[in-house]
N, C-alpha and C positions, 0 to 999 in steps of 0.2 A: 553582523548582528549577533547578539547574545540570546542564547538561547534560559528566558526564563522561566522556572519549574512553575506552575499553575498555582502551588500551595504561597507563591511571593506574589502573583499578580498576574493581569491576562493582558493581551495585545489593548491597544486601544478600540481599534476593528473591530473587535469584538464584542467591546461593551458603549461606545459609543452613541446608537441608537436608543439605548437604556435609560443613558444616563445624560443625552445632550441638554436635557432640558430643566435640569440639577444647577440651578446656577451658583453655590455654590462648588462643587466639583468640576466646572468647566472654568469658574475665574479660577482657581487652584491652577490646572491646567497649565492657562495662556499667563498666568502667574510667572509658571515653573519653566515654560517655553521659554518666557522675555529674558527671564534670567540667563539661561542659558545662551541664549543669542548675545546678550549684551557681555557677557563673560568669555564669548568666541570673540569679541568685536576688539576683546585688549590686547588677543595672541599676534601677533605679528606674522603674516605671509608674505611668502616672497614673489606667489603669484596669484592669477584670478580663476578661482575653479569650485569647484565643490569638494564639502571636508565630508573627509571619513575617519571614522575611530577605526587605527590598524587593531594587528594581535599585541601590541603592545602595549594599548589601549591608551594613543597619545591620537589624538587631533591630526589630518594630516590634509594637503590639498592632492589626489591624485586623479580626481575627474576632470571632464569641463563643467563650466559653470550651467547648472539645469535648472531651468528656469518655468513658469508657467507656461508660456507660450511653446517651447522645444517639448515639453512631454504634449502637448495638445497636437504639433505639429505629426512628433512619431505616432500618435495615436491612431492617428490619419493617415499614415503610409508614408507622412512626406518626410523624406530624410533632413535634416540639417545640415548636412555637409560637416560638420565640427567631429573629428573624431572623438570619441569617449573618452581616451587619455589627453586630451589637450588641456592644456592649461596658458594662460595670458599671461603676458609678462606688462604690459599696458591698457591700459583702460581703449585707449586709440585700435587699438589690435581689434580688442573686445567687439566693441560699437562697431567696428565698420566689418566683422564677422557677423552680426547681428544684421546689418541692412542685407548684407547679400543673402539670408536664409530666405 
């Protein structure tokens, strides 16, 4: 994550509460989200994981893929079995790591 100076703008976290109910500032938002999502969706990976911007500030896959269910699961003690660096080279791989959690 990027560390940004207060005087450019503040976490979402922060001002969220504020401001959720600004519906113009929240379609801006899910706006500026979709964009982004659909702009991840042209890069091409070679596997299934979750992206992180390195220091080099490129797009990368180095997690596994984390999902709603697996942070609920940790939240609750229960491990996933999926180590953190994993990543899928198959959708098949995927799903059938997903039944056994």
């Amino acid at each position: 994550m990027e560390f940004i100076e207060e005087a450019r703008g503040q976490m979402l976290s922060l001002s969220w509460e504020t401001y959720r109910g600004h519906h113009q500032r929240r379609d801006n938002l899910f706006r500026r989200l979709a964009k982004i999502m659909l702009s991840l969706q042209k890069l091409p990976f070679e596997a299934i994981g979750s992206s992180t911007i390195n220091d080099s500030r490129r797009v990368v896959l180095e997690n596994r893929p984390f999902t709603l269910e697996v942070a609920k699961l940790e939240n609750e003690g229960v491990s996933s079995f999926i180590p953190k660096d994993h990543l899928y080279r198959s959708t098949e791989a995927y799903y059938l790591s997903l039944i056994h959690i």
